[in-house]
N, C-alpha and C positions, 0 to 999 in steps of 0.2 A: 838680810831681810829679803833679798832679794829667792834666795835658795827654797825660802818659804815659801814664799809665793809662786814660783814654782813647782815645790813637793807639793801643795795643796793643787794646784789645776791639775797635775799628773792625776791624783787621787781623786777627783772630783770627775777627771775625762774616764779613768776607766774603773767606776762605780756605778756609771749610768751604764745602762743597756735594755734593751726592749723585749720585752717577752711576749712579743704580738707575734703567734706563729703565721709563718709563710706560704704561701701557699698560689703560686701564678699559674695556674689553669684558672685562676678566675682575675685577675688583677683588671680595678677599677669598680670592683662591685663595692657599692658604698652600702650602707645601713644604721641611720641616727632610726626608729621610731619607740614610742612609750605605748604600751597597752595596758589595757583597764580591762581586769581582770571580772571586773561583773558583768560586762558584756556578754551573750551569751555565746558566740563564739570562740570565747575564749576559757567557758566553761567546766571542758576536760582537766586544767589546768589548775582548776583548785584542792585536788587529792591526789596524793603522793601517788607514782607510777602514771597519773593522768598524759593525755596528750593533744594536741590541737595542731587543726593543719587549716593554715592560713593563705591569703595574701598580705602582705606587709611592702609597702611602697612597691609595688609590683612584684615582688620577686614572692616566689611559692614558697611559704616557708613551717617546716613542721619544728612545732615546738613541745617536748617532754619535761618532765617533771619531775627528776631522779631521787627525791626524797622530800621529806618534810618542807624545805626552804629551797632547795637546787634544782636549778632548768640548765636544759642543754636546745641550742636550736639549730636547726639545718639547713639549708636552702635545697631543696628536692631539684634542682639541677646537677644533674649527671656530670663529673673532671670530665670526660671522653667531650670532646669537641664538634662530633660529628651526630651526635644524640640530641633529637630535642624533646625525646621523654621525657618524663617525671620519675623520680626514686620512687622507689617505694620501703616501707618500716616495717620493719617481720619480730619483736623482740626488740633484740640489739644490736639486729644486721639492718643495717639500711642497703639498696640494690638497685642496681642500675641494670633497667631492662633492656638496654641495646647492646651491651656487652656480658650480661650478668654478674659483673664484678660484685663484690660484697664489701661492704662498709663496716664497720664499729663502731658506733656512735658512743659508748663508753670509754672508748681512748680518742675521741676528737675526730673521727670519720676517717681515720686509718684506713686502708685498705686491708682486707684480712689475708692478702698474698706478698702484703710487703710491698709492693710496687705499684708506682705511677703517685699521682696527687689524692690528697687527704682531700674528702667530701667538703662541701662550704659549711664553715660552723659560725654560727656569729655568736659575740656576747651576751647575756642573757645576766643582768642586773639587777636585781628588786629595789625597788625604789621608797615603793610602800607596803602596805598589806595587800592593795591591788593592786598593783601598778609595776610591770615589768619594763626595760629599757634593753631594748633589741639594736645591739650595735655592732659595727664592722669597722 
């Protein structure tokens, strides 16, 4: 009995794992808020390709609309440390103007040289028909 009990926590310990990507050039930024998408600032955001740039609990945040149902959202804070720009969103390059780096917002704010920290992307959940859930 004992062996079971055993082989089950072994199988239990290493079936969990987290698939929160990583990312410490930002670590401690938190983000719980829900938006309501009849709002009119959040307006861009009801047709496919649409887009909205925000505040959300302070932090600057653009949010897109990659198709019928799918949002992608960013936080327009530059990984470079020493930047207190804003990105800016050209397509599907997002860009940091104190270094020029280039972003991808379609593979999660990748850098498009391979190197340094992935852009801030937070969760982006539908809750409702209107009601999106922006979390970190």
């Amino acid at each position: 009995m004992k062996k079971i009990f055993y082989l089950f926590l072994v199988i239990i310990c290493f079936s969990c794992s987290d698939n929160t990507p990583i990312n410490n050039c930002f670590s401690g930024i938190k983000m719980n808020a829900i938006i309501d998408l009849s709002l009119p600032e959040f307006s861009g955001l009801l047709v496919p390709g649409g887009e909205s740039q925000n505040v959300i609990q302070g932090r600057n945040v653009f949010i897109f609309r990659t198709g019928t149902s799918g949002y992608r959202a960013f936080d327009q804070q530059c990984p470079e440390k020493n930047c207190s720009s804003l990105m800016t969103f050209n397509g599907v390059e997002i860009t940091c103007p104190c270094d020029n780096k280039k972003y991808n917002y379609l593979s999660g704010g990748a850098p498009l040289d391979g190197e340094g920290c992935n852009a801030l992307m937070y969760f982006v959940t539908p809750i409702s028909n209107n009601q999106l859930r922006i979390s970190r």
